[in-house]
Residue, then its C-alpha position, 0 to 999 in steps of 0.5 A: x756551540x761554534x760562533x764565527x766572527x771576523x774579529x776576536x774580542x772579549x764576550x762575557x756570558x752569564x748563564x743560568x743553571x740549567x743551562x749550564x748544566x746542559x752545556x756541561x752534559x751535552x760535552x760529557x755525553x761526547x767524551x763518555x759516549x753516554x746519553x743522559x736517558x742511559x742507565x745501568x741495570x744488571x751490568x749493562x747500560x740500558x735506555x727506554x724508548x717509546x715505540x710507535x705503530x697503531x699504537x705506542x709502547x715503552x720498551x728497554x733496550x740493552x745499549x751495551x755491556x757497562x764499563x768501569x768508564x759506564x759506571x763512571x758516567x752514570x754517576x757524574x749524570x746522576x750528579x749534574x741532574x740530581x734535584 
């Protein structure tokens, strides 16, 4: 979020907790080049995506071969998401 002003002064924002949890995976998902919808599968990280034509269907696509730093970012997502 970038907010630009004329002046500096002090803000003080509360925030509830989905919205920081979106605020901290939206950063996450820069460093780690990670979608929150990734997964890993068979050591690769994986997405579903819907398809559309005349019809519409749910197809898994190989997004690239896990890392360490892969695994690492499926756990973290795992953790801020968890119910």
């Amino acid at each position: 979020m970038k907010i630009t002003t004329e002046q500096t002064s002090p803000v003080e924002v509360t925030l509830n907790e989905e919205d920081q949890r979106n605020i901290a995976a939206s950063y996450l998902e820069k460093v780690f080049n990670w979608n929150r919808e990734y997964y890993i599968k068979n050591g690769e990280v994986k997405v579903n995506v819907v398809r559309y034509s005349s019809h519409s269907w749910n197809s898994v696509e190989t997004v690239r071969k896990a890392t360490d730093r892969d695994t690492f970012a499926e756990k973290v997502f795992q953790n801020i998401y968890k119910s």
